[in-house]
Backbone bond lengths (Angstrom), bond angles and torsions (degrees), N, CA, C in turn:
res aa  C-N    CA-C-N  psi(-1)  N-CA   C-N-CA  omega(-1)  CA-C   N-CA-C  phi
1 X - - - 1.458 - - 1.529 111.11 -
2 X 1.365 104.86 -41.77 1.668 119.18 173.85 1.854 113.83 -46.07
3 X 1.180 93.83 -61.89 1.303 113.10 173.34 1.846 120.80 -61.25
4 X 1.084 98.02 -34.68 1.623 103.45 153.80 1.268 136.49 -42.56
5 X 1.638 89.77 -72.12 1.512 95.31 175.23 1.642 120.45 -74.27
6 X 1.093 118.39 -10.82 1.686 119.90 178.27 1.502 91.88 -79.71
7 X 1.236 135.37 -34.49 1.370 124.95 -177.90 1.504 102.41 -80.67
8 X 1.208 135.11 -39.21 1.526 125.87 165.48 1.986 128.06 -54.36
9 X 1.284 84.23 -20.97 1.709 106.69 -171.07 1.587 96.37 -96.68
10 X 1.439 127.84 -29.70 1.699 126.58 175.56 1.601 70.25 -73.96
11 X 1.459 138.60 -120.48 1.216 155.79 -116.12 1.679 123.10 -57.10
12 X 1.633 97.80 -4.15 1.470 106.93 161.31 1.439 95.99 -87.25
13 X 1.335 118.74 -53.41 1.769 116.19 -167.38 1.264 103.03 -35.85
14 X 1.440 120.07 -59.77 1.165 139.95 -154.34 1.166 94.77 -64.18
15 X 1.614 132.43 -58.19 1.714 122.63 -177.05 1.032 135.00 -94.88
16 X 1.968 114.68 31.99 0.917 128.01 -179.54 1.796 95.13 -102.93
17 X 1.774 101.68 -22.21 1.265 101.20 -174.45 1.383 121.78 -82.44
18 X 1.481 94.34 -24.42 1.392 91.88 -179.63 1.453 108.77 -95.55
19 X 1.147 128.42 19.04 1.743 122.32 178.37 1.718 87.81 -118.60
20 X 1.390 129.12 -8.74 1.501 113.01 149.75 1.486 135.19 -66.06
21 X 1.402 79.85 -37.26 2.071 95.44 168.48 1.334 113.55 -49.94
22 X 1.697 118.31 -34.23 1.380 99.88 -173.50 1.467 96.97 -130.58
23 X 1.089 128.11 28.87 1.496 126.60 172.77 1.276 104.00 -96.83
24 X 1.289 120.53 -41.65 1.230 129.07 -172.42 1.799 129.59 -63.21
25 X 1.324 102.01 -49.50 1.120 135.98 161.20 1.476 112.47 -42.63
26 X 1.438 113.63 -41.76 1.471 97.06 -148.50 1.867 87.18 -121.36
27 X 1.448 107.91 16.38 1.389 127.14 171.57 1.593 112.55 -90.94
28 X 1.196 105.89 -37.64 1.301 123.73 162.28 1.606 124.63 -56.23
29 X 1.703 96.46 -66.97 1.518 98.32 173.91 1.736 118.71 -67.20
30 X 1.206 114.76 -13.14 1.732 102.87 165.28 1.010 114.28 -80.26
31 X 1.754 129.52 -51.46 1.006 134.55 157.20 1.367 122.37 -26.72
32 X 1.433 151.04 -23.77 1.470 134.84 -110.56 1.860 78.77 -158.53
33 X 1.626 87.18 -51.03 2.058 95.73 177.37 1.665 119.00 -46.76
34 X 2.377 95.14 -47.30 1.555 85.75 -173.23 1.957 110.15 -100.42
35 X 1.196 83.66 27.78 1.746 85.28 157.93 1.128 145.86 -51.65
36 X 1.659 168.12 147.62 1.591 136.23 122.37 1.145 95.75 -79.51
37 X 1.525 106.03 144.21 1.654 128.13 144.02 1.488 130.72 0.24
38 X 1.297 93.27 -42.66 1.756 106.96 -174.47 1.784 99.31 -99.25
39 X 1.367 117.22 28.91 1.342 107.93 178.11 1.689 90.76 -118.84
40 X 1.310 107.83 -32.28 1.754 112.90 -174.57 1.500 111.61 -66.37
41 X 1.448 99.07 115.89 1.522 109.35 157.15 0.823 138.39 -87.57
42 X 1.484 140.89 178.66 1.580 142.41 124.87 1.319 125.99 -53.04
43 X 1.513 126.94 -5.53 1.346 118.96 178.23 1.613 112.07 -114.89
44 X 0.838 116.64 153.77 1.419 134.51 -173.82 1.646 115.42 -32.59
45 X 1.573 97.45 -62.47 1.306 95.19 -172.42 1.342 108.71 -101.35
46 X 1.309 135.03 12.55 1.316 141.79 154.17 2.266 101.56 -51.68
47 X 1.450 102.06 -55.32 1.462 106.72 176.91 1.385 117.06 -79.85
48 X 1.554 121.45 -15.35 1.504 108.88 171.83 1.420 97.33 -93.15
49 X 1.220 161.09 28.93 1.230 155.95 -174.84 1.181 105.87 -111.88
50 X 1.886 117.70 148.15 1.255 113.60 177.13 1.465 118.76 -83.94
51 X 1.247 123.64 173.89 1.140 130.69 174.51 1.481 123.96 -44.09
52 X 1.423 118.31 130.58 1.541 97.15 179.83 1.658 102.12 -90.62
53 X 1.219 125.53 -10.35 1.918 96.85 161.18 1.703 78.31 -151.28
54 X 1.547 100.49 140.52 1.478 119.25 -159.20 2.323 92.76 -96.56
55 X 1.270 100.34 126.61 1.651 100.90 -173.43 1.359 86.77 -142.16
56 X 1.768 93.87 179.20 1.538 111.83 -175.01 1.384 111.63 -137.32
57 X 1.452 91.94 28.57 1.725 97.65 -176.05 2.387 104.08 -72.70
58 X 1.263 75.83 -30.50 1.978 74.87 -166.23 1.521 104.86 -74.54
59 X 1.491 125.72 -11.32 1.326 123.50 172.09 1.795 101.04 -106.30
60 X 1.408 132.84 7.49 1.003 127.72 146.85 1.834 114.59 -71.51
61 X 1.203 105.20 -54.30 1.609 108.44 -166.19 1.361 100.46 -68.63
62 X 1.514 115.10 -26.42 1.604 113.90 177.19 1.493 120.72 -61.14
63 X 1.525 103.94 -24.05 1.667 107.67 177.48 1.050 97.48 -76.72
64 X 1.584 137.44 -65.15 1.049 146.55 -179.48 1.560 121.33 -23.03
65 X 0.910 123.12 -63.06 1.460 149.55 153.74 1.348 133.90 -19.73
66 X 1.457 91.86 -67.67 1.684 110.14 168.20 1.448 114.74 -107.21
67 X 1.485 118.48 24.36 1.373 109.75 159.72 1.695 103.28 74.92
68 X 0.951 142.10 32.21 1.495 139.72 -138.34 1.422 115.45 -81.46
69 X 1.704 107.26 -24.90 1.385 103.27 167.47 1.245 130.94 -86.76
70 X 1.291 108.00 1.45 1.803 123.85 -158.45 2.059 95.87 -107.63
71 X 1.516 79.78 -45.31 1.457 71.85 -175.66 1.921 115.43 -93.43
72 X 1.167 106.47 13.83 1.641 109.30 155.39 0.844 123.83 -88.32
73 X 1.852 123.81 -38.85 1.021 110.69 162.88 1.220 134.24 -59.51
74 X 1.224 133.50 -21.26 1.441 146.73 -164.60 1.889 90.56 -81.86
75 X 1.218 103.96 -70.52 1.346 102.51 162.73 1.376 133.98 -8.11
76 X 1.322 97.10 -78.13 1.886 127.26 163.14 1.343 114.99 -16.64
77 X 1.704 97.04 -69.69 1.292 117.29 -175.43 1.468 122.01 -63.66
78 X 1.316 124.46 -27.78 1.273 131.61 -146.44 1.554 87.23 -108.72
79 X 1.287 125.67 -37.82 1.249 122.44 172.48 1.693 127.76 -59.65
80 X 1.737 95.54 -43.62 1.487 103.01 -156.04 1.635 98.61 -80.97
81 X 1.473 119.38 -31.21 1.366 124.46 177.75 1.176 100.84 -73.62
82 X 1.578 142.07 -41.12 1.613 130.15 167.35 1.352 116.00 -32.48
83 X 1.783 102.26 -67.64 0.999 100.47 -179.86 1.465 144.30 -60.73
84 X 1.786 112.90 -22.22 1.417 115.60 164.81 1.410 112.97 -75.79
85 X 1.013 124.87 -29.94 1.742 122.93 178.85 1.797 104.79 -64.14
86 X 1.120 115.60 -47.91 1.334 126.99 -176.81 1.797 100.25 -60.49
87 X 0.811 116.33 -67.71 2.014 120.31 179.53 1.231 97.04 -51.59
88 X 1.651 135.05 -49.86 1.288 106.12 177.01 1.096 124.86 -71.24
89 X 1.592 115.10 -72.39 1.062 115.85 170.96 1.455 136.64 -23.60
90 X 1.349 114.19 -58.10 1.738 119.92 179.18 1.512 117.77 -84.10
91 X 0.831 123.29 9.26 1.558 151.94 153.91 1.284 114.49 -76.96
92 X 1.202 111.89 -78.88 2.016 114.13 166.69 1.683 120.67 -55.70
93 X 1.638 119.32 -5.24 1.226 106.96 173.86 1.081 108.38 -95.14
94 X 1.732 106.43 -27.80 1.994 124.59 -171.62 2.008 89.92 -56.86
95 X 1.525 98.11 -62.30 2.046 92.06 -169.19 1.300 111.99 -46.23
96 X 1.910 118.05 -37.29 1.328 100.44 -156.70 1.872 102.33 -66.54
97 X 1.271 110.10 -37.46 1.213 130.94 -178.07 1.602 132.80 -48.89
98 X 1.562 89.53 -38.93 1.695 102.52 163.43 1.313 103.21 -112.91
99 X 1.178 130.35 9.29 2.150 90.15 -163.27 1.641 92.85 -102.44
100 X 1.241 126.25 -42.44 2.114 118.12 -172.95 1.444 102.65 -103.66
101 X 1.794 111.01 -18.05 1.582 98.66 -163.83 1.462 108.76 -121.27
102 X 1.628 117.76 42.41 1.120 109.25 178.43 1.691 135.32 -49.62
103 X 2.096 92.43 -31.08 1.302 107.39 -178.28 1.497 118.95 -120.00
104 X 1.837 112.39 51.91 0.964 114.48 176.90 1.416 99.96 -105.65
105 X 1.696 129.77 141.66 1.284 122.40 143.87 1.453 114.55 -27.03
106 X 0.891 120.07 -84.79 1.810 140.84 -161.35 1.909 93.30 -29.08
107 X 1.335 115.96 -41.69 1.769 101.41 -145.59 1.314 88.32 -102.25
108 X 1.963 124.84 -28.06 1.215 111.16 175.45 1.076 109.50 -53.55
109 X 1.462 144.80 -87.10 1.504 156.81 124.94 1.369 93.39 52.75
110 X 1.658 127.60 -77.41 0.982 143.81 159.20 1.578 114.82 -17.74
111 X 0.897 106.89 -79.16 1.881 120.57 174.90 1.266 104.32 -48.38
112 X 1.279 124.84 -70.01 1.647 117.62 -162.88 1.657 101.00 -60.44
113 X 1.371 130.23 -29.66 1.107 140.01 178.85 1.512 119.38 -39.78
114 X 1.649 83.80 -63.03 1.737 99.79 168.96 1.566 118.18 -59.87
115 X 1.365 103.86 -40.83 1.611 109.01 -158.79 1.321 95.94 -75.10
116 X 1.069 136.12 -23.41 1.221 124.20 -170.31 1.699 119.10 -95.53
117 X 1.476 98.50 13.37 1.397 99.27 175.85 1.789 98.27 -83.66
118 X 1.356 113.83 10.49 1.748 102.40 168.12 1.010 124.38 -69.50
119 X 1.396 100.52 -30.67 1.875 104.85 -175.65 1.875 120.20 -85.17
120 X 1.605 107.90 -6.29 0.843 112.74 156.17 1.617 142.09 -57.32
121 X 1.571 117.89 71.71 1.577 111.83 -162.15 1.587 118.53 -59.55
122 X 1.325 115.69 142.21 1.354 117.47 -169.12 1.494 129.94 -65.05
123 X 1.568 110.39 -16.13 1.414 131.59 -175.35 1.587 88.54 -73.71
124 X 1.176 149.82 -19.68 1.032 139.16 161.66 1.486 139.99 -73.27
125 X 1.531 105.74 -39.89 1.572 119.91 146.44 1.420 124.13 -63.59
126 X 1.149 128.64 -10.49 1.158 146.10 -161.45 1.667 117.54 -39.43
127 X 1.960 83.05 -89.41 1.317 81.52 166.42 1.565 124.55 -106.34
128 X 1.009 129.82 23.97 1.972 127.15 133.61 1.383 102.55 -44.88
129 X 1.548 139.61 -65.49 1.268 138.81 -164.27 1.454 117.03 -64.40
130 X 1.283 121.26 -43.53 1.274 135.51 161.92 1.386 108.00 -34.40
131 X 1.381 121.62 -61.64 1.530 124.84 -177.49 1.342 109.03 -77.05
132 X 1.431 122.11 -41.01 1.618 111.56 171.80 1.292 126.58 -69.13
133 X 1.313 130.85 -27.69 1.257 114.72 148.53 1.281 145.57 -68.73
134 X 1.683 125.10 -11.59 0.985 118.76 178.34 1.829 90.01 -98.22
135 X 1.156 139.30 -9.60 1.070 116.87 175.04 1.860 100.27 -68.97
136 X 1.381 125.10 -50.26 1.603 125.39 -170.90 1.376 95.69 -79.46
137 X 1.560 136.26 36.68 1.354 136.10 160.16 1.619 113.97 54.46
138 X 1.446 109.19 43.03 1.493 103.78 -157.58 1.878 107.55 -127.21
139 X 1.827 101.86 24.39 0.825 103.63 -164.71 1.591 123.87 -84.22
140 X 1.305 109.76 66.28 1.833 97.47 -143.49 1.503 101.22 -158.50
141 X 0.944 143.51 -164.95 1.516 115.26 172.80 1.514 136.69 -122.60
142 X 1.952 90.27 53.27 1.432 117.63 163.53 1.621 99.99 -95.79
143 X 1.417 108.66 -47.13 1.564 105.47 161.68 1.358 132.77 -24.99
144 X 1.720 96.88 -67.23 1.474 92.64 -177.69 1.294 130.60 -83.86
145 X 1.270 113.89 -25.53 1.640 125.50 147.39 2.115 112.64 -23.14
146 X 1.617 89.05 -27.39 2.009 82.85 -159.38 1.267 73.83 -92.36
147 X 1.449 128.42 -66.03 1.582 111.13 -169.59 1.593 120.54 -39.73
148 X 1.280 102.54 -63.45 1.827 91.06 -165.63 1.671 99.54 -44.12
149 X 1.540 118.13 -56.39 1.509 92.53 -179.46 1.608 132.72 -57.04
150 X 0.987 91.33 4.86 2.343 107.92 172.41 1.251 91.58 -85.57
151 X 1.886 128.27 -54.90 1.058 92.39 -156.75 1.805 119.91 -121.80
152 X 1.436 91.47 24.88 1.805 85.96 166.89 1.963 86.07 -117.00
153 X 0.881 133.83 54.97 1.508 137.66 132.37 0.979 117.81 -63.76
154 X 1.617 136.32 -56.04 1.718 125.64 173.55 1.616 114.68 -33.04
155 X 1.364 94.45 -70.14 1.360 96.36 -168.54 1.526 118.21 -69.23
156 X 1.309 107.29 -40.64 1.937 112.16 -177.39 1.635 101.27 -47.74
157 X 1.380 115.88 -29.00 2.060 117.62 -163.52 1.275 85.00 -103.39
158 X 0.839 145.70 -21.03 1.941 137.57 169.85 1.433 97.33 -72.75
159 X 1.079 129.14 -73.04 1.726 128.53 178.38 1.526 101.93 -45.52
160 X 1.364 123.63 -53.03 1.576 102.80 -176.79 1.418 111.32 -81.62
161 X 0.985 118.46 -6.43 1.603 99.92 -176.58 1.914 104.51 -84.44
162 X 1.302 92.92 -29.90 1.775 106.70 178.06 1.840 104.54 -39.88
163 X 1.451 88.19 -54.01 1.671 101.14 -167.91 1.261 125.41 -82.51
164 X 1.567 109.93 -8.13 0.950 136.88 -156.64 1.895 98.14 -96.59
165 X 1.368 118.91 -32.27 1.173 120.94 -176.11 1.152 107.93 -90.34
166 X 1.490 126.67 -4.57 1.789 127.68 168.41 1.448 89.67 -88.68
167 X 1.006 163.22 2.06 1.553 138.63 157.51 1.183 111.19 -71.48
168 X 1.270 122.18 139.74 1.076 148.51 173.49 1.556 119.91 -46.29
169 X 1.326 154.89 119.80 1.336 144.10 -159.68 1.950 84.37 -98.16
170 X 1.074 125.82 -25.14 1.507 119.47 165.69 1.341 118.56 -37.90
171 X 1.345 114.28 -40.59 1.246 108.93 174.32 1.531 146.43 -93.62
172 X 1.629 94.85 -3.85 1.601 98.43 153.51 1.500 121.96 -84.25
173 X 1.707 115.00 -24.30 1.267 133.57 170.98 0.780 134.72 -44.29
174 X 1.810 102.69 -22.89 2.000 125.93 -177.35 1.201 93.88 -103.28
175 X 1.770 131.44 -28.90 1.117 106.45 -173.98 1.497 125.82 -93.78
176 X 1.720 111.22 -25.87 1.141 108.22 160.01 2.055 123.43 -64.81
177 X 1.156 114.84 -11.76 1.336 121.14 153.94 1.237 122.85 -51.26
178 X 1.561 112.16 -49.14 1.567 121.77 -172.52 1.708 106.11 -79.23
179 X 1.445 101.55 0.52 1.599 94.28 -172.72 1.151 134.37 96.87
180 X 2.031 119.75 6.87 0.873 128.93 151.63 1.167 155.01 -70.08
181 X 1.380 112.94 126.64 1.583 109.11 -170.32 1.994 108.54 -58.96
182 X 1.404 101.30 170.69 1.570 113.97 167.55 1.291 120.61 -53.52
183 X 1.705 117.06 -41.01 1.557 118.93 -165.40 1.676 93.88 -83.13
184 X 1.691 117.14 -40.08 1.383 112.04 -169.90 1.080 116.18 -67.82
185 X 1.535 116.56 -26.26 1.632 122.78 175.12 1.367 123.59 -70.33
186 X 1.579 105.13 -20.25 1.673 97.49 160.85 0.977 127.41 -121.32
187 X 1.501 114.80 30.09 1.557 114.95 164.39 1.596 82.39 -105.30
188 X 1.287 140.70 -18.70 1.380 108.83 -150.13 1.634 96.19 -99.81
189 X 1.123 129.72 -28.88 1.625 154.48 -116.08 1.531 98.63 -149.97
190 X 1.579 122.49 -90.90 1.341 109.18 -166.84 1.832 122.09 -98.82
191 X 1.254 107.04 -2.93 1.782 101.66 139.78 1.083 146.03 -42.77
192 X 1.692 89.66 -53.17 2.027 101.73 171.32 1.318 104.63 -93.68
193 X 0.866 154.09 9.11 1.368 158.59 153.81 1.734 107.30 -64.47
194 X 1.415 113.85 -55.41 1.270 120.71 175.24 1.393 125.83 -54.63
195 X 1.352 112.05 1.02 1.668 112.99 -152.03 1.546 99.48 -68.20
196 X 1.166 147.36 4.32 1.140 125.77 -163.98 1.491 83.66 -121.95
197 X 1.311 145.52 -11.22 1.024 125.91 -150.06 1.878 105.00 -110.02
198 X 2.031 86.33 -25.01 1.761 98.85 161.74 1.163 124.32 -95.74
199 X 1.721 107.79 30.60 1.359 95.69 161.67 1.969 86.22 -115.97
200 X 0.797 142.98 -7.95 1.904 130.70 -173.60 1.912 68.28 -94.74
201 X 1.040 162.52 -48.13 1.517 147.30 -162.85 1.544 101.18 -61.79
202 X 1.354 117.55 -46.44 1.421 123.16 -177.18 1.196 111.65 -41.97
203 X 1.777 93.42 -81.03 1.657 116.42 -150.03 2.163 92.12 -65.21
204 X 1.213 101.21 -23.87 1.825 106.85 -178.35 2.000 109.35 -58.22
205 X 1.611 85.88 -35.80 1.437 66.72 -157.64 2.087 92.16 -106.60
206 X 0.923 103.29 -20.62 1.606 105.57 153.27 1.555 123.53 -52.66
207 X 0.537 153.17 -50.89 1.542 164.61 112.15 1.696 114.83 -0.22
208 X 1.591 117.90 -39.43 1.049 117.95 -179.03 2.052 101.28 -96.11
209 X 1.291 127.86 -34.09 1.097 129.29 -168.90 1.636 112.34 -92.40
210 X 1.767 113.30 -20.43 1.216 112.33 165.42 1.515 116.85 -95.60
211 X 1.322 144.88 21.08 1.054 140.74 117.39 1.114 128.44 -114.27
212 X 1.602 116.97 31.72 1.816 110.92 153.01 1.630 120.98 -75.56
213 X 1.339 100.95 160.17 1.935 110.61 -164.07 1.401 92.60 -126.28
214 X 1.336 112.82 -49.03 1.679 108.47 -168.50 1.601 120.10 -57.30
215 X 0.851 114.18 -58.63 1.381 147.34 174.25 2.071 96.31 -32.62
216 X 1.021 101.58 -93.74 1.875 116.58 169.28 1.471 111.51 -35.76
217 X 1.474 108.21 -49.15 1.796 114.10 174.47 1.517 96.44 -59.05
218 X 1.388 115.84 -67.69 1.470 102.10 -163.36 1.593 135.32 -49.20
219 X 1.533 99.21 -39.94 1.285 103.98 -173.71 1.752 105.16 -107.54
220 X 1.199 117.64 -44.64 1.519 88.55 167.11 1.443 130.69 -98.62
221 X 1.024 110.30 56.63 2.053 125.62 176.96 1.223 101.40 -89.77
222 X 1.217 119.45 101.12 1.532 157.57 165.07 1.569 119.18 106.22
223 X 1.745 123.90 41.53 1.260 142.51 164.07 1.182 112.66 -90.61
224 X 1.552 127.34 -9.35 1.642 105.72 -172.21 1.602 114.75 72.12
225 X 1.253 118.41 -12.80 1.708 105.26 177.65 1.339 117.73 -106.99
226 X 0.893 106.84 92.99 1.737 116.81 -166.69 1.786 113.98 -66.51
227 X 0.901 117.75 131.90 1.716 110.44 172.68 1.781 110.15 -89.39
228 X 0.901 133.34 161.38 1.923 136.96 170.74 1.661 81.09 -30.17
229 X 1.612 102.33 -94.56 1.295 104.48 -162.37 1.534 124.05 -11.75
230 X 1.380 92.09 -76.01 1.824 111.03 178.24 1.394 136.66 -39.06
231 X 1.672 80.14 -30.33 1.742 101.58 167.82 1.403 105.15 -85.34
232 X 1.114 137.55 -36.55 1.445 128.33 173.63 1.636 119.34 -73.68
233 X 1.022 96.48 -8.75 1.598 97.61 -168.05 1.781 99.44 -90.74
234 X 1.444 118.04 -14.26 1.239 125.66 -159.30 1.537 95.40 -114.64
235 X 1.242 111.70 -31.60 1.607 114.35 162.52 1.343 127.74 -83.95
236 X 1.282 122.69 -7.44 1.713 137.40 163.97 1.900 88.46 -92.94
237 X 1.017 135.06 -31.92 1.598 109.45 -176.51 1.596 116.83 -82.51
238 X 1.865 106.59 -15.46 1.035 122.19 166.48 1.488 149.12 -73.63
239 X 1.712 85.96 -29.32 1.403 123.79 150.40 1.133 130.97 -149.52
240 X 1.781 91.20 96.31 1.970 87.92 -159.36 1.777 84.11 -95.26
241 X 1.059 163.99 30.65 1.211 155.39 129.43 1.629 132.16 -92.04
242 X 0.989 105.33 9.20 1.475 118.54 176.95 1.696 95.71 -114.16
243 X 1.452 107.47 87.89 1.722 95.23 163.89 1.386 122.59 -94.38
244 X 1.092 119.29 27.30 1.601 119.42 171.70 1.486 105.39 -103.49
245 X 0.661 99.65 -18.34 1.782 103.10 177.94 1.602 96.36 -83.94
246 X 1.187 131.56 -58.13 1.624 141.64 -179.40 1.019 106.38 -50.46
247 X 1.874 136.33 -51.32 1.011 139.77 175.48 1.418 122.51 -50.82
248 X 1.707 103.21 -50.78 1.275 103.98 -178.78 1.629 116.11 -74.22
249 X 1.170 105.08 -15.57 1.573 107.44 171.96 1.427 112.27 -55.75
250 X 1.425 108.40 -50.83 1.515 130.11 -169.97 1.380 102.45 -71.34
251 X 0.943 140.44 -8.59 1.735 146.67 -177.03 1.794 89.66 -90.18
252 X 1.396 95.23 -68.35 1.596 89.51 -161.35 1.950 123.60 -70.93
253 X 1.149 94.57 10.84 1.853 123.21 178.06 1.582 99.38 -75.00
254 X 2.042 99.02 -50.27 1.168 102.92 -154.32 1.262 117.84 -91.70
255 X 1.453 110.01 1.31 2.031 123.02 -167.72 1.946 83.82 -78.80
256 X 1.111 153.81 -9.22 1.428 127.31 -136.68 1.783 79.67 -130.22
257 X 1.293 129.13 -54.17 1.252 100.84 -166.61 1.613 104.44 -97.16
258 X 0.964 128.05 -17.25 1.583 124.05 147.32 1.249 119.06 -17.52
259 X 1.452 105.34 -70.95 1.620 99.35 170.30 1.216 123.74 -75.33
260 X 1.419 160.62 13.92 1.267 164.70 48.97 1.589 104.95 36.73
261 X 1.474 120.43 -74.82 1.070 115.99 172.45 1.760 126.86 -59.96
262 X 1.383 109.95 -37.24 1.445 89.30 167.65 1.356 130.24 -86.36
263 X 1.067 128.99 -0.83 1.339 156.02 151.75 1.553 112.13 -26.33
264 X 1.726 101.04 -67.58 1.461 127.81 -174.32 1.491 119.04 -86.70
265 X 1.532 98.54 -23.73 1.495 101.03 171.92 1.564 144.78 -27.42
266 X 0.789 108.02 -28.10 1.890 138.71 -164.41 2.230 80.91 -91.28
267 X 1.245 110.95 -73.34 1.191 110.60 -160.98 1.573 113.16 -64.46
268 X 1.561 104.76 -52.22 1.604 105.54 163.35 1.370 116.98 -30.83
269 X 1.257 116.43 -72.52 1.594 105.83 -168.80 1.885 109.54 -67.36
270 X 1.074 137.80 -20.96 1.268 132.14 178.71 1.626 103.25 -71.24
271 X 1.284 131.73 -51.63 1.455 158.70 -165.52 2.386 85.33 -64.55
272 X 1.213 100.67 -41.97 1.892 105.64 -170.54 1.532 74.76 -65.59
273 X 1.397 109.08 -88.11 1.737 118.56 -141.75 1.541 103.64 -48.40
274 X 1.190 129.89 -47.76 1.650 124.33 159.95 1.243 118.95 -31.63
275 X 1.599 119.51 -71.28 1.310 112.78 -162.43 1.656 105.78 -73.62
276 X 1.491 116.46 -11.89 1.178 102.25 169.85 1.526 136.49 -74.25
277 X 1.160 120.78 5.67 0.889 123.59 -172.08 1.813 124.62 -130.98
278 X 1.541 114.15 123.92 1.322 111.10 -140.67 1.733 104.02 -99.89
């Protein structure tokens, strides 16, 4: 019982610490968003203090500023098509990969092939890609749409193949019985079967493509189509001393895939504990 409760008493410590890590933080940035200028100090609790009259003028000028509807949508787009190309696509390479050829040389080979494009850091593709896309005119954000799906493939076919080996081989067994082909058996059978595992693929790679900077800087720097990020990054160089304006930018970045994530929540974590387990 002793030993119980010292392990209940570590695991509050522990998640009191880690719900400071992000309580804190994001106590600040509301705080800091509904500020004016003339409220920010140099002393401590001048910046942990709340607002003395709470407005919405600094997340007005923040739209203003960074273009906020132009560059969400761009956002929007670049995300939501990532993300459906990515669920299909890296999904249909994960089945071909596990479902008949678990124990072929050729497809393992195959797999580690892919998977190991994680360790590949991007500052190295960088600028090769930079020049290859604007040579194939692709500098724009059909481009980067093709990359991010190049490069969260490692991991998206590692997560599906994970989950992919808790399905049941019973159930292609009934369907090729009933007379089903390969392509019909996994649109009909192991697509929807996956659903929990394309939503932690979603919100994973949504999360990674709606706040990337490098990626958008590199290849579209001098298109005019700004992403959230890109727009903030150009409005913090514009006003890198006004952080209430930055803050509130960063608030209203974060209302859109927030809700995305709680949305998916329920499926994300069912889609984790599955594929985790071999």
């Amino acid at each position: 019982m002793k030993a119980r409760q010292k392990y209940n008493t570590g695991a509050l410590i522990l998640l009191i610490l880690g719900l400071s890590t992000i309580i804190f933080p994001l106590y600040m940035t509301v705080v800091i968003a509904f500020k004016q200028p003339s409220e920010m100090t140099n002393s401590i609790s001048g910046i942990l203090s709340l607002p003395q009259h709470w407005s919405l003028d600094n997340f007005r000028e923040a739209m203003r500023v960074t273009d906020f509807w132009r560059s969400l949508a761009n956002s929007a787009v670049i995300t939501v098509l990532t993300v459906v190309l990515s669920n299909v696509i890296h999904s249909l390479i994960a089945y071909v990969l596990v479902s008949s050829n678990a124990h072929s040389r050729f497809y393992s080979f195959v797999y580690l092939f892919i998977v190991s494009g994680m360790f590949v850091p991007f500052a190295i593709l960088m600028m090769p890609l930079a020049k290859q896309t604007a040579e194939m005119h692709l500098a724009n954000w059909a481009g980067v749409i093709l990359l991010y799906v190049v490069f969260y493939m490692p991991m998206n076919v590692l997560l599906y193949s994970g989950y992919l080996v808790n399905v049941p081989m019973a159930l292609e067994e009934a369907a090729r019985v009933d007379g089903a082909t390969t392509w019909r058996t996994y649109w009909r059978i192991i697509f929807p079967v996956m659903k929990p595992m394309h939503a932690t693929v979603a919100i994973i790679t949504a999360l990674a493509v709606w706040n990337d900077v490098m990626t958008p800087l590199v290849i579209m720097a001098g298109s005019g189509q700004n992403t959230l990020p890109l727009a903030q990054l150009n409005f913090q160089t514009q006003f890198g001393t006004n952080y209430n304006l930055a803050f509130a930018s960063y608030l209203l970045s974060l209302i859109p895939i927030l809700i995305f994530y709680l949305v998916c929540q329920r499926q994300i974590l069912s889609g984790v504990m599955n594929g985790a387990v071999k």
